[in-house]
KETI-730064 format. One line per 2 residues: number of its first residue (from 0); their letters; for each residue x, y, z of C-alpha. Coordinates in steps of 0.1 Angstrom, whole numbers. Layout:
N
NUM) A) X Y Z  ...
//
This chain:
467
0) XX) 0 0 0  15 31 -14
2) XX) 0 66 -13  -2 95 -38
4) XX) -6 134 -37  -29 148 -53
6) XX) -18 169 -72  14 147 -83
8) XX) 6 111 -88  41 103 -94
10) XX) 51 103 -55  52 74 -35
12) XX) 49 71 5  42 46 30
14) XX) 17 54 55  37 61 80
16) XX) 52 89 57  20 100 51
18) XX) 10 97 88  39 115 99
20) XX) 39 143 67  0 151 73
22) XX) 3 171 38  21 166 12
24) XX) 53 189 2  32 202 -32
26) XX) 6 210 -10  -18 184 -22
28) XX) -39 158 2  -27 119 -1
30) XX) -51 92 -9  -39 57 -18
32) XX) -27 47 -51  -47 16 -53
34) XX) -83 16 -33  -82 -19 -8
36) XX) -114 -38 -11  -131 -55 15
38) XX) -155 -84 9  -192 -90 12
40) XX) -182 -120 31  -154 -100 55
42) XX) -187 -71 63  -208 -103 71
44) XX) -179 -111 94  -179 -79 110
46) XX) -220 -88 126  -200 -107 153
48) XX) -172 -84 159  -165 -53 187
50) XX) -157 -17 170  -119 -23 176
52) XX) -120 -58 158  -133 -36 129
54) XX) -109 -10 131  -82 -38 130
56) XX) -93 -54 99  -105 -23 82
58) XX) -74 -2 90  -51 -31 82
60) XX) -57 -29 46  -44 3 43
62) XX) -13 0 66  -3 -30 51
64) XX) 25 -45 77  40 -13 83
66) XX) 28 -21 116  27 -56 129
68) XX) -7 -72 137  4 -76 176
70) XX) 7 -35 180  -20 -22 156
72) XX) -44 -43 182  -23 -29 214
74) XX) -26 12 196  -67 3 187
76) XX) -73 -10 219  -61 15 235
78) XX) -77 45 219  -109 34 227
80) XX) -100 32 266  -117 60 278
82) XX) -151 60 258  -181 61 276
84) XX) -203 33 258  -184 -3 257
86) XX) -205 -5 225  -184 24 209
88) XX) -208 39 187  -237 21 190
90) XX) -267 31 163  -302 38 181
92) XX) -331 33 162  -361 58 166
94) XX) -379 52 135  -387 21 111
96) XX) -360 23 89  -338 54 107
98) XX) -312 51 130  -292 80 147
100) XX) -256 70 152  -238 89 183
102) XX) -200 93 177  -199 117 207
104) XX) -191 93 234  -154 102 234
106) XX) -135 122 257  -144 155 243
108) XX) -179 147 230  -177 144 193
110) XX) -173 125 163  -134 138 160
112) XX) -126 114 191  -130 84 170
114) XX) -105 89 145  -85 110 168
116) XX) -76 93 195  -63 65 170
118) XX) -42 88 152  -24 105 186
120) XX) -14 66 195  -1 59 155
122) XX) 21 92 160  37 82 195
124) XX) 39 44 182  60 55 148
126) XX) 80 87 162  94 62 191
128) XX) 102 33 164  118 62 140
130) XX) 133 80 174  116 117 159
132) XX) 99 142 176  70 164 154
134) XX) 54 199 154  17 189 148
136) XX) -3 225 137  -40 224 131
138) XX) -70 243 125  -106 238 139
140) XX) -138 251 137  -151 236 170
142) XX) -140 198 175  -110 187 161
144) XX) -91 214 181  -104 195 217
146) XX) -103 157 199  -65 165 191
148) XX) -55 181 219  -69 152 243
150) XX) -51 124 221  -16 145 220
152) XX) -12 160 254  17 150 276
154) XX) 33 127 250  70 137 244
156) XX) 75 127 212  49 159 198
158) XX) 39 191 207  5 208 194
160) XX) -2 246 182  -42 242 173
162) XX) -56 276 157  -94 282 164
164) XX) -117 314 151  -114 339 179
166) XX) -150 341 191  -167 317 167
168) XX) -169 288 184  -191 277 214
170) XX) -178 281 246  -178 250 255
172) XX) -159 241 223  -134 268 238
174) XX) -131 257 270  -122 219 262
176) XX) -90 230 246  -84 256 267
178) XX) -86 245 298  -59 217 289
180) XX) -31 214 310  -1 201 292
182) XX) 32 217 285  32 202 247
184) XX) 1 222 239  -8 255 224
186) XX) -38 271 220  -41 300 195
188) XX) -72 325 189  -72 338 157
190) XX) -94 372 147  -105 355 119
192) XX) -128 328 106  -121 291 102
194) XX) -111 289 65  -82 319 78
196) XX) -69 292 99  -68 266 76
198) XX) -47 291 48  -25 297 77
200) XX) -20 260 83  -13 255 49
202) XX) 11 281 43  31 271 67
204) XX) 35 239 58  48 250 26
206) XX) 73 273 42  106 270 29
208) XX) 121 288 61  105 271 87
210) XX) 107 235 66  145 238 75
212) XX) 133 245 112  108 223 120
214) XX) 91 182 112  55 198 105
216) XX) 24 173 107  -11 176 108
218) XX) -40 164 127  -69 176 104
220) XX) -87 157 83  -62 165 54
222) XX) -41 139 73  -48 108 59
224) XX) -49 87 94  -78 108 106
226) XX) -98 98 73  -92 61 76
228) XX) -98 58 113  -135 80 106
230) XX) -145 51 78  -148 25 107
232) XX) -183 35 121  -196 36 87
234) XX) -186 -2 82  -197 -7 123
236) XX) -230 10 119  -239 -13 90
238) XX) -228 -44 106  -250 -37 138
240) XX) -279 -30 118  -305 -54 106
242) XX) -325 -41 82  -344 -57 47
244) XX) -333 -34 30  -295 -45 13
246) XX) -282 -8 11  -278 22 31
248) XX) -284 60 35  -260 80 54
250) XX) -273 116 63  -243 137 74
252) XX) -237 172 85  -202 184 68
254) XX) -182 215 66  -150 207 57
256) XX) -165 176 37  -141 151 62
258) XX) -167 130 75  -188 128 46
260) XX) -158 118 28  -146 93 49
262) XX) -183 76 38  -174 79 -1
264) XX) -146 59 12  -164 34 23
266) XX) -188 30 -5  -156 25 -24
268) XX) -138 0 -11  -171 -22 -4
270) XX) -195 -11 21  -229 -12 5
272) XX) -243 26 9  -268 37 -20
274) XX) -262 78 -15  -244 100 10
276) XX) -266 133 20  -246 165 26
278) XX) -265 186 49  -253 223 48
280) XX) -263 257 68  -258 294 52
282) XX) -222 283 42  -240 262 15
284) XX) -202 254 -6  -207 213 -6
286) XX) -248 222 -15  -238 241 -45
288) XX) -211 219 -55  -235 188 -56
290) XX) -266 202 -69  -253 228 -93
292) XX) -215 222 -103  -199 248 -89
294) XX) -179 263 -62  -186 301 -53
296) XX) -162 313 -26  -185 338 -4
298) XX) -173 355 34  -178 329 64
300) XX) -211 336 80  -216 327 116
302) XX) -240 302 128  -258 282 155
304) XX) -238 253 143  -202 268 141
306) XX) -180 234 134  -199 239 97
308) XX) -188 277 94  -164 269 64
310) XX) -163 279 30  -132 262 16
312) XX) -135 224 23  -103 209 22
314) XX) -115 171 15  -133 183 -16
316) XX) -97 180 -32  -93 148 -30
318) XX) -128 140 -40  -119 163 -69
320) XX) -89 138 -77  -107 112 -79
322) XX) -135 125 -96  -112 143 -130
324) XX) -97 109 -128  -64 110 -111
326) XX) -52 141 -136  -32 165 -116
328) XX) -32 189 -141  -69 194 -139
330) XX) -67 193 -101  -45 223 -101
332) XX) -62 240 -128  -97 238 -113
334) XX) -80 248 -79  -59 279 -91
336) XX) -92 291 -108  -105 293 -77
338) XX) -80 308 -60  -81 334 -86
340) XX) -116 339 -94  -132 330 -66
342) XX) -152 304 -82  -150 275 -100
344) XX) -171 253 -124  -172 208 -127
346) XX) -179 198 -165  -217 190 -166
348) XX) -212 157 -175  -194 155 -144
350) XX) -228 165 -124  -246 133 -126
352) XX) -213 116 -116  -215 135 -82
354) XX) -252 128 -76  -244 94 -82
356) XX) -229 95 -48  -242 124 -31
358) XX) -269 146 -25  -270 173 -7
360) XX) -297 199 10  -289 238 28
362) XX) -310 241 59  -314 275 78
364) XX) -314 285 111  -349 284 114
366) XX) -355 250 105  -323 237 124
368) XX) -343 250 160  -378 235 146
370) XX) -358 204 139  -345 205 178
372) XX) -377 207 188  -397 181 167
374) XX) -374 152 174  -372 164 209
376) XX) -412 166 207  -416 132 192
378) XX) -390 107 205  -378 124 238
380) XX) -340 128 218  -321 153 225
382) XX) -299 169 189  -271 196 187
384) XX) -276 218 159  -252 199 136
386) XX) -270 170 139  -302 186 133
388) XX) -294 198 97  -283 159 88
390) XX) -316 153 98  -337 180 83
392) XX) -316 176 50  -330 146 43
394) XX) -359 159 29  -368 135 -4
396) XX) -397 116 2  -386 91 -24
398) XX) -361 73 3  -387 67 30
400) XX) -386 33 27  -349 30 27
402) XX) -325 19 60  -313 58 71
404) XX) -284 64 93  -280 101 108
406) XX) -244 105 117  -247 124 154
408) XX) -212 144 155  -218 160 185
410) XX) -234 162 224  -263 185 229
412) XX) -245 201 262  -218 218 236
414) XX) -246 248 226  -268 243 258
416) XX) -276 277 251  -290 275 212
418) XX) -312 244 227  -321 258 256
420) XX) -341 286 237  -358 256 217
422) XX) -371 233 241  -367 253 276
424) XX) -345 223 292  -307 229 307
426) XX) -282 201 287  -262 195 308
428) XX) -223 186 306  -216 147 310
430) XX) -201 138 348  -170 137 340
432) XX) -169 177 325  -193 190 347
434) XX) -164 214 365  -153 224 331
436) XX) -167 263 335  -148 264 368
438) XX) -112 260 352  -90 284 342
440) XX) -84 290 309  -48 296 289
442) XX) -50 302 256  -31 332 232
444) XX) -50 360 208  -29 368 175
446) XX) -44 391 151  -39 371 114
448) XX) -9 386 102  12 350 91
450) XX) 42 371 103  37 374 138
452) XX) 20 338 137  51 323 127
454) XX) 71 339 150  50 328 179
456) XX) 52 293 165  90 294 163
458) XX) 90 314 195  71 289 217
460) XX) 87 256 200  109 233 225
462) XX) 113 210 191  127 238 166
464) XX) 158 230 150  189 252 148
466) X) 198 261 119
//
């Protein structure tokens, strides 16, 4: 198993290159040269197995003995240690035919913990066997910012600068990272939005000055690791299930187009989905992409569901690569037009080969908080607002009868205050966070000026080279 950049096909890494890289040094997202297929025999397997006996054989594939059996099942294992459910991520049915699947019973109460905690184990598992030490830098519009700061604290082998919107996130969103106490991580508030982290993330991975200084990686979903430990539940989900019906729905609330992604992935190498729904909020990007053929760059508007505040989806490149067959050339064509224009348009004929796989729905504000309060109405369920617009975006009355999984990627007590308004009922935190708003808080405001946030970074390093 060799993987590829996408936007030069002719490079060749190992995944623990690619683990340890995050992005490639063209600036393009790796995928596999060669998609791994698993059986319809190996998914009827998986009925009898546990979540981490799927991650095993799932993930396996894709690391192909660069990791012997004995410590893939150690690292797996592991990760899943301090979940709150033995079952994982256990879908709940509350209709005929739907199921709501809740991926927030991790340490910090969302779908990134799955995939996450995973990944922080690979990194201190490889950099030990290597003997390196790694500068992880990420961006986050809510969750991946708390996800990778629980899986990376106090390991000595990494340190952490995480970038977040100043002021656009919830405040318990905040306060999870922020109220970390680890000497390997940094919390930084940018005055901007969430796709201004992500340029700055970028840029300085392509940095020729500070590649001399520093062993960069990343711990967003442009890292490859954090896609294939996010297919699992898709493959789990199914094999829990029992249903009539021989394919499946997925409904997912997506920003940076991760998740959702991570479900096209699993359509791929076997897993029998029918369609993937995209449900977006004002920052409708992966709406307008899949319904119309286009991408429109607008400014970030804020929301009641702030993890989805994104304009510039970074997964949609590697969906992109696949979709212009593998061509590099049209990859960065189609992606400096954008850059340029601010827009960008997919061939027509390419527009039924998107729906093929997707569709996708833009659900305001208004109908996010009569969703809340419907479901909570009708089956006594509590939904965070991100959830809520998976649900409302499945609105085609031609999949009724069809098996429908909602992917939950968050818990409710994260914007207690948007659902409080809807249904009149305090969330409250689970037990184990409930003295959260009582800690202190550490955490740095930079104005976004990529000057001054380099410096800082090269300020506050302990793992900077000298050079």
């Amino acid at each position: 198993m060799h993987y590829e950049s996408t936007r030069n096909n002719k490079i060749k890494k190992t995944f623990s290159e690619v683990l340890l890289l995050g992005l490639a040094e063209d600036g393009g997202l790796f995928v596999p040269k060669k998609w791994p297929k698993i059986s319809k025999n190996e998914i009827y397997k998986f009925k009898t197995m546990s979540y981490q006996q799927i991650a095993f054989h799932v993930s396996k594939k894709f690391i192909n003995g660069e990791i012997d059996d004995k410590n893939l099942k150690k690292i797996i294992k592991k990760s899943f240690k301090s979940f709150s459910k033995k079952e994982i991520a256990y879908p709940k049915k509350f209709d005929e035919n739907k199921w709501l699947l809740e991926l927030y019973h991790g340490p910090t109460l969302a779908f990134k913990d799955y995939a996450l905690q995973v990944v922080g184990n690979l990194f201190q598992y490889v950099l030990k066997r290597e003997k390196k030490k790694i500068t992880i830098i990420g961006a986050t519009s809510g969750d991946t910012g708390s996800a990778a700061i629980d899986a990376c604290k106090n390991k000595n082998t990494m340190e952490l600068f995480v970038f977040h919107p100043y002021k656009k996130i919830s405040n318990i969103q905040r306060r999870l990272m922020t109220t970390v106490k680890s000497k390997n991580i940094y919390n930084i508030a940018i005055k901007g939005n969430f796709d201004d982290c992500q340029k700055i993330v970028k840029k300085l991975f392509v940095d020729v000055d500070l590649k001399k200084k520093f062993s960069f990686s990343a711990i967003n979903s442009i890292n490859w690791a954090r896609i294939l430990f996010q297919i699992i539940y898709y493959f789990y989900s199914v094999s829990k299930i029992k249903s009539k019906n021989k394919k499946f729905i997925f409904s997912v609330p997506s920003g940076n187009f991760g998740n959702v992604y991570s479900g096209y992935v699993a359509k791929k190498i076997g897993l029998p989905i029918d369609k993937l729904i995209i449900g977006t909020n004002k920052n409708d990007v992966l709406s307008t992409f899949t319904n119309k053929g286009f991408i429109k760059l607008k400014n970030v508007k804020q929301t009641i569901s702030p993890s989805m505040d994104i304009q510039l989806p970074s997964n949609l490149e590697r969906y992109m690569y696949d979709l212009f067959s593998k061509n590099n050339d049209l990859v960065k064509i189609k992606l400096n037009e954008l850059n340029k224009n601010k827009k960008v348009f997919i061939d027509k004929n390419k527009i039924k080969e998107i729906q093929n796989y997707f569709k996708s729905s833009k659900v305001s504000e208004k109908d996010t908080l009569k969703t809340i309060k419907v479901f909570f109405n009708k089956y006594d369920i509590i939904l965070d607002p991100h959830t809520a617009i998976g649900i409302a975006a499945d609105k085609d009355k031609k999949l009724s009868n069809r098996s429908v999984v909602y992917i939950s990627t968050a818990h409710p007590s994260k914007f207690s205050e948007t659902i409080k308004k809807v249904i009149k009922r305090k969330v409250n935190l689970p037990t184990k966070h409930k003295d959260l708003l009582k800690f202190k808080e550490n955490y740095k405001i930079l104005n976004l000026n990529y000057n001054k946030i380099k410096n800082y970074l090269i300020n506050k390093s302990k793992f900077v080279k000298n050079v």
